[in-house]
C-alpha positions in Angstrom: -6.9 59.4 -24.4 -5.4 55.9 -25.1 -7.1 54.0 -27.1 -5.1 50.7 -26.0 -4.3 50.0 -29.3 -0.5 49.6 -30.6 1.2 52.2 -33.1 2.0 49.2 -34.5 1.5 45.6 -35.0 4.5 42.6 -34.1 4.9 40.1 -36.8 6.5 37.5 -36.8 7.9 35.3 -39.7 7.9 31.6 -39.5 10.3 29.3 -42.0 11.9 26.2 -42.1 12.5 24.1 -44.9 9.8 21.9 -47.0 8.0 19.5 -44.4 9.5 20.8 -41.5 6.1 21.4 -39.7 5.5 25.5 -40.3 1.5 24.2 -41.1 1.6 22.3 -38.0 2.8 25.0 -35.5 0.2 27.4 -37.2 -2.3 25.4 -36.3 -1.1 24.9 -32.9 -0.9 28.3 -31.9 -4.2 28.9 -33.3 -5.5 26.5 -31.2 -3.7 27.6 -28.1 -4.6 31.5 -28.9 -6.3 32.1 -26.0 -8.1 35.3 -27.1 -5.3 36.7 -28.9 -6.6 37.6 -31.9 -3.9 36.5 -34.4 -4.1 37.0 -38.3 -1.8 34.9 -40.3 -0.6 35.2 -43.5 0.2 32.2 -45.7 2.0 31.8 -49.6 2.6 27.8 -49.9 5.3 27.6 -52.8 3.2 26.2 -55.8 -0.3 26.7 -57.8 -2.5 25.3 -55.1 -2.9 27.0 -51.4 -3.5 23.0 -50.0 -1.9 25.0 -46.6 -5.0 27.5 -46.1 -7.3 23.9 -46.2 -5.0 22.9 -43.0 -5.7 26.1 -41.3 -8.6 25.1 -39.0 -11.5 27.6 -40.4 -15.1 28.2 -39.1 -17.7 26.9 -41.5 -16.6 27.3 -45.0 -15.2 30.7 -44.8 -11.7 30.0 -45.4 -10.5 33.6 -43.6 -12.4 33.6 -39.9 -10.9 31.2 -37.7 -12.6 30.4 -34.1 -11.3 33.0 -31.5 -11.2 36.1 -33.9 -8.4 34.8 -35.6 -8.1 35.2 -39.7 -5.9 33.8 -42.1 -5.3 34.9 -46.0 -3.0 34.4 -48.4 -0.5 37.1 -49.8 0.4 36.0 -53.2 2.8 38.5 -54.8 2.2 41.5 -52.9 2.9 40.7 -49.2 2.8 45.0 -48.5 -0.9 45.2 -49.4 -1.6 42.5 -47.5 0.1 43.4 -44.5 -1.9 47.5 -44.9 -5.0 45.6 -45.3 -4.4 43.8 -42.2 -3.3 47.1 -40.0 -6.5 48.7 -40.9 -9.1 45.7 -39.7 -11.3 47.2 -36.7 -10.4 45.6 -33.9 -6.8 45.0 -35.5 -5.3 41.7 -34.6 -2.6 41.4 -31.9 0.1 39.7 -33.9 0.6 39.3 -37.3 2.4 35.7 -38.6 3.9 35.0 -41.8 4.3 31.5 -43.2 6.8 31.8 -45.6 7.2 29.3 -48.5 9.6 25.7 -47.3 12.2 27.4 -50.0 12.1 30.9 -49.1 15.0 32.9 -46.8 12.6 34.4 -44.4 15.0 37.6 -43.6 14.3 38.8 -46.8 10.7 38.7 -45.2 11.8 40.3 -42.5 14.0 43.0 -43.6 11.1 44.5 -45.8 8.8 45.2 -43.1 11.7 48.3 -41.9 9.9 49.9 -44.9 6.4 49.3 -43.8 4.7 52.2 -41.6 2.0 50.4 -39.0 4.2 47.3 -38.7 7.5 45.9 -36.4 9.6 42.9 -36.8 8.8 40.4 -33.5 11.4 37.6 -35.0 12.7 35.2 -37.2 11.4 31.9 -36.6 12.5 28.5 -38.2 11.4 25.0 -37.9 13.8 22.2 -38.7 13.4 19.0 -38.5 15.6 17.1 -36.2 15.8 13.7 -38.3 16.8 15.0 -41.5 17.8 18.8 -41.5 22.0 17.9 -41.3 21.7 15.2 -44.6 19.6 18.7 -45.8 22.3 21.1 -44.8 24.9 19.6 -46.5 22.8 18.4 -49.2 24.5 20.1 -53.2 21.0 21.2 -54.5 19.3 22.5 -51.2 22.3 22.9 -48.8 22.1 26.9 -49.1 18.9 27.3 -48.9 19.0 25.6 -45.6 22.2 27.0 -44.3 21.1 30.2 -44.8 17.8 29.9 -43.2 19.7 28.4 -40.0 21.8 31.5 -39.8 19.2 34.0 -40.5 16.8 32.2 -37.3 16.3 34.1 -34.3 14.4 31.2 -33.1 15.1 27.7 -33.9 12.3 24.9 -33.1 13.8 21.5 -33.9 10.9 19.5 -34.7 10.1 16.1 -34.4 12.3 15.8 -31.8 11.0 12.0 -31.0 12.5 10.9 -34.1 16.0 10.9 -32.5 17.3 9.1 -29.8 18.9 10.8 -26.5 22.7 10.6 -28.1 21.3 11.5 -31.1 19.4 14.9 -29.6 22.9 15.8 -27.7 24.8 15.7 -30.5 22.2 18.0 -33.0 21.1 20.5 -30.1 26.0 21.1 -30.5 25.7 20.7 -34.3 23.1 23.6 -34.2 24.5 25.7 -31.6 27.5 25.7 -34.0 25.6 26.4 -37.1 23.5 28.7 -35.6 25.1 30.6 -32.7 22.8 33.4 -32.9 19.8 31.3 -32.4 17.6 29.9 -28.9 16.9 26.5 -29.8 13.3 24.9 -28.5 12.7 21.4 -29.2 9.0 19.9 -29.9 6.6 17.1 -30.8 4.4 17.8 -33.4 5.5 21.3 -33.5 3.6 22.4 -30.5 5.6 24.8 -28.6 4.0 27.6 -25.8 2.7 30.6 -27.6 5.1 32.6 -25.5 8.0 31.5 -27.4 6.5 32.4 -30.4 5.0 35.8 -29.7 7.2 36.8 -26.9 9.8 38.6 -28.6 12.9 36.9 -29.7 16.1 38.5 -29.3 17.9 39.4 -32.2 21.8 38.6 -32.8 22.2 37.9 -36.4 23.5 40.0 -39.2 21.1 42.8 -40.7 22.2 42.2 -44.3 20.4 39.9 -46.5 20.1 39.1 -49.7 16.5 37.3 -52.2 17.0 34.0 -52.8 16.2 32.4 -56.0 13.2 30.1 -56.0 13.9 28.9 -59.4 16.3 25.8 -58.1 12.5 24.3 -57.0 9.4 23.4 -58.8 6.2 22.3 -58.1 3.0 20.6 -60.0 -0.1 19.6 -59.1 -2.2 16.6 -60.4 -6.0 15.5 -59.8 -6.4 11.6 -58.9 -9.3 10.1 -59.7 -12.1 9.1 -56.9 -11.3 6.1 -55.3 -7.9 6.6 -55.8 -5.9 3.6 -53.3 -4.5 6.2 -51.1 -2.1 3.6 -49.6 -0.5 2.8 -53.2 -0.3 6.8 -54.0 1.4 7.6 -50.8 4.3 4.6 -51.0 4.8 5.8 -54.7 5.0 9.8 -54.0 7.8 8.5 -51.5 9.6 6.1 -53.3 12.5 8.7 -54.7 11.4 7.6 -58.1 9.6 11.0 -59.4 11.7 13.4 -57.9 9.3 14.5 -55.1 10.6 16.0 -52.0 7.1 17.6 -50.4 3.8 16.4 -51.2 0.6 17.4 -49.8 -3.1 17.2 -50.6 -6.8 15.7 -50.8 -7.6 12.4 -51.9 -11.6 11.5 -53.1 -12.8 8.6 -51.9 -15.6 6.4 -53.1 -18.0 6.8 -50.2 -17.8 10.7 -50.7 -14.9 10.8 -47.9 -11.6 12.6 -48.2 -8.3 11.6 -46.6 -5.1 13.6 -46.4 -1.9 12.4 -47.4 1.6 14.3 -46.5 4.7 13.6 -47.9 8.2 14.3 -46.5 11.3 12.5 -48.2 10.7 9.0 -48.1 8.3 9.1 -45.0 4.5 9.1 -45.7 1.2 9.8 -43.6 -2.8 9.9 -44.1 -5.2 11.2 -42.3 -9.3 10.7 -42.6 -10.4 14.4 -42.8 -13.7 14.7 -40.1 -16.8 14.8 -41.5 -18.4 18.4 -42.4 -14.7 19.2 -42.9 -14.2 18.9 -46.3 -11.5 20.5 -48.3 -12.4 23.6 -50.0 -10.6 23.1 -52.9 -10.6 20.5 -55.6 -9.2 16.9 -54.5 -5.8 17.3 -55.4 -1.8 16.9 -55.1 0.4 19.4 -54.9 4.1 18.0 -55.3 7.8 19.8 -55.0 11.0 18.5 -56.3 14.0 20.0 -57.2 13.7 21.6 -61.0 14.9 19.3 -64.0 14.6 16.1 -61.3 10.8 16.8 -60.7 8.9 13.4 -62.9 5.7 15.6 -64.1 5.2 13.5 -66.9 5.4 10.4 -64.7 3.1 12.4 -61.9 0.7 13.3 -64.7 0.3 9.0 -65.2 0.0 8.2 -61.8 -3.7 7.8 -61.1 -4.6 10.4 -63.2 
């Protein structure tokens, strides 16, 4: 008799490069899950998992999320996570994996052929439509982002409101060109229709793939003080001067309070996290920079 069960479980790998919005569109489809039960599996490139504190969590358990959805992080061994997973009872519907901003996600991809209890659903990758061509052709990060274009099976250009009409024309040709092999889907925000995501994408790229080194980026991660001016911290993270490409963390503040502060490029945001939603790590700053440009020394100064 059918248990109604799959012989195996659809994942589905979600890229893009640093600040593109992979966080974001986790937390959408969370949000839009409708029942699915949907487990996710996050690594954010660097010592401190700031992305699980995005992922919207019941209470304080970091892994159960509202709808029977869990996240966890896989660290190093991305195989054991993904057995543990298959063997939950009820098993989730579909499995995502939020690969690191600097990581090819084929190489993802291509090791779960290896993996019994598990299929490939896709490769999806998140660009964002302002800056993605000055990244492409950039001399330290251009490969990385080339190669994630033409290993996509899905392409989401994000932040789509950032450009102008001409300006959208122009990009959607630019990455049909890049990226033949690709559907592109553009969005706010990152919120797209969970059918795009979970669907099944079709599949036109090459099979072959090769690691890619993570060494060309590095990361560190500094503590400000409490009462920290949030304002001042965010305008100096994106002022080019330390070498900081993504930020991302918690800042204390002195009414007990936390506020969230993002950092993409030059461009800068903060949030007021919700009361009874505190972060459930220390208040802290992750930062990534290209290695040898990355200020830690200065980082270290700055409201430390």
């Amino acid at each position: 008799m059918s248990t109604g069960v799959p012989l195996t479980l659809p994942v589905t790998v979600i890229g893009g490069y640093l600040g593109a919005g992979k966080t974001t569109l986790i937390n959408h489809l969370l949000r839009t899950a409708s029942g699915m039960r949907l487990a996710v599996l996050v690594n954010e490139f660097g010592a401190l998992s700031i992305d699980e504190d995005l992922i919207e969590a019941e209470q304080d358990d970091i892994i159960s999320i509202a709808g029977g959805c869990i996240c966890c992080s896989f660290g190093d061994d991305l195989s054991a996570a993904l057995m543990d997973i298959c063997a939950f009872k009820p098993p989730p519907d579909h499995i995502l994996i939020e690969a690191s901003g600097v990581a090819i996600p084929a190489a993802i991809d291509t090791s779960l052929t290896v993996l019994p209890g598990v299929q490939s659903n896709g490769i999806v990758v998140l660009v964002d439509a302002e800056t993605v061509k000055t990244a492409f052709e950039d001399i330290y990060i251009g490969d990385t982002v080339q190669r994630q274009l033409a290993e996509a099976d899905l392409l989401i250009v994000n932040k789509i409101d950032l450009i102008e009409g001409p300006e959208r024309t122009s990009l959607e040709h630019w990455l049909t060109q890049k990226a033949p092999q690709a559907r592109q889907v553009p969005a706010r925000h990152a919120k797209v229709p969970l059918d795009a995501i979970l669907g099944g994408v079709p599949r036109k790229r090459p099979a072959d793939v090769a690691d890619h080194a993570v060494t060309l980026f590095d990361s560190f991660v500094f503590r400000p003080k409490a009462g920290t001016d949030a304002v001042l911290l965010a305008q100096a993270l994106a002022s080019q001067m330390y070498g900081v490409i993504r930020a991302k963390g918690f800042i204390c503040n002195q009414d007990g309070r936390y506020t969230l502060l993002q950092v993409v490029g030059s461009r800068w945001q903060l949030a007021a996290v919700p009361e009874g939603n505190a972060p459930h790590s220390d208040c802290a700053i992750i930062c990534i920079g290209l290695r040898g440009r990355l200020d830690k020394n200065g980082l270290m100064r700055l409201y430390s």
